[in-house]
N, C-alpha and C positions, 0 to 999 in steps of 0.2 A: 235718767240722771242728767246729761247733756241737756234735754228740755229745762229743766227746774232751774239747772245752772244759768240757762241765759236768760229766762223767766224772771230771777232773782238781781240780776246784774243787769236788765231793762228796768225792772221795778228802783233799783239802786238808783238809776239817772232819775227815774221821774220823781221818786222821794229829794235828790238834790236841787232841782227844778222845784218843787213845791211851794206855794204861798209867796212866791216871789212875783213883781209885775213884769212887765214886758219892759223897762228901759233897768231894773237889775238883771235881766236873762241876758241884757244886751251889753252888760258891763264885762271888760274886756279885761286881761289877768294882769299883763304888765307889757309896757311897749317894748320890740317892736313885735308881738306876739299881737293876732289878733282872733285867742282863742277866747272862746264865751262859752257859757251853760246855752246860749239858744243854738251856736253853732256848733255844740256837740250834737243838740238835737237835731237838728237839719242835718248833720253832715251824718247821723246815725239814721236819719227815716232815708237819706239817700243807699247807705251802707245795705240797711234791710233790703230796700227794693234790689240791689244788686244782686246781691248773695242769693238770695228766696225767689225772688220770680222772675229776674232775667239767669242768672246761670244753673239753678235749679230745674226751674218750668219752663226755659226755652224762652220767655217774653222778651222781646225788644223794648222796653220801657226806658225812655229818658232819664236820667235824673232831674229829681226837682229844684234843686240848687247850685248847682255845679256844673258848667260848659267846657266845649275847646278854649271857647275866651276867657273864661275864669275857672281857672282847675279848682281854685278854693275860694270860689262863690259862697259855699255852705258857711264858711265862717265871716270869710270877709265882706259878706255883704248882707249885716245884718244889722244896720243902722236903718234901712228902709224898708226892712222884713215886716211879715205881721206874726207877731208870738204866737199867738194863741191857733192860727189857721198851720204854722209850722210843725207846733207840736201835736193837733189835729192829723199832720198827713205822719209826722211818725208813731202814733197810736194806729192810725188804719195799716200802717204796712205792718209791723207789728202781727197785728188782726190777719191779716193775709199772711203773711209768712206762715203763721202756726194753723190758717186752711190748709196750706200748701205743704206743708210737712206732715200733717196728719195722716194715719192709715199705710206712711212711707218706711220702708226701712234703711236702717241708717247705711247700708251700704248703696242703696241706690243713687246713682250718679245725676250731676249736668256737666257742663263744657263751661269750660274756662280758659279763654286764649288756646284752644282749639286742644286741650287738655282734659281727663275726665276728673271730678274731684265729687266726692263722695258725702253724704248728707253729715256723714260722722266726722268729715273733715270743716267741713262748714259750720256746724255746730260748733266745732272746736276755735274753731276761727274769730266766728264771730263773741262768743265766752271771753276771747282773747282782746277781741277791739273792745268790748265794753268794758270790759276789767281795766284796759288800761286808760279809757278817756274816766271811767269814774273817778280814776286818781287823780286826773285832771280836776273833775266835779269836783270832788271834796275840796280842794284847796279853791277854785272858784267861788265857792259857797260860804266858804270861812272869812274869804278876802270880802264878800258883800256882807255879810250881817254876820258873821259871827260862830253860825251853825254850824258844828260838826259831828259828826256821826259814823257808821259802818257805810 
């Protein structure tokens, strides 16, 4: 059930992403905010990589949008971004995460700031962040063309 939930709620962002180009993905919600549908996605394929395969699997894996110098790269720096290789790497983490939780049981742990946190809490976590950037979504989506939906 946790799986399908957040199955549902990654499908929810890329149905709000849909049929849009790359300078609407880049359209920002209202100033001084510079939240966007691309930097939901960037800052979600960074989210996956975190949760799934560095505190999960143990991996040291960088994030791909987001430094010590810019904590919110993922969004703020998507004026020079490339859409489509963005949304690209959060489809492959995505893809890996759900290797990576396969055949696992939900109480199976990683480390988290030197803490044990549990695949069912992860799960539940993550459910959480997308539920609430889709609300984001939706109203981003509405503000470019129109569209609105579940």
């Amino acid at each position: 059930m946790l799986e399908s939930w957040l199955d549902w709620h990654r499908e929810t962002l890329a149905v709000k992403c849909a049929g849009l180009d790359a300078a609407q993905l880049r359209q920002r919600s209202t100033p001084p905010s510079t939240l966007s549908l691309l930097g939901l996605v960037r800052h979600m394929a960074d989210v996956e990589r975190f949760w799934f395969r560095n505190v999960l699997d143990g991996q040291d894996t960088p994030a791909y949008f987001w430094t010590e110098a810019s904590p919110d790269g993922d969004f703020d720096e998507v004026e020079s971004a490339d859409a489509e290789q963005s949304v690209a790497l959060w489809q492959r983490e995505m893809s890996l995460a759900r290797e990576l939780t396969t055949g696992r049981a939900l109480n199976d742990t990683g480390i988290r700031r030197g803490e044990q946190v549990s695949l069912r809490w992860i799960y539940v976590h993550m459910i959480e962040e997308y539920a609430r950037h889709n609300g984001h979504a939706d109203l981003l989506r509405e503000r470019i063309d129109g569209t609105t939906g579940e």
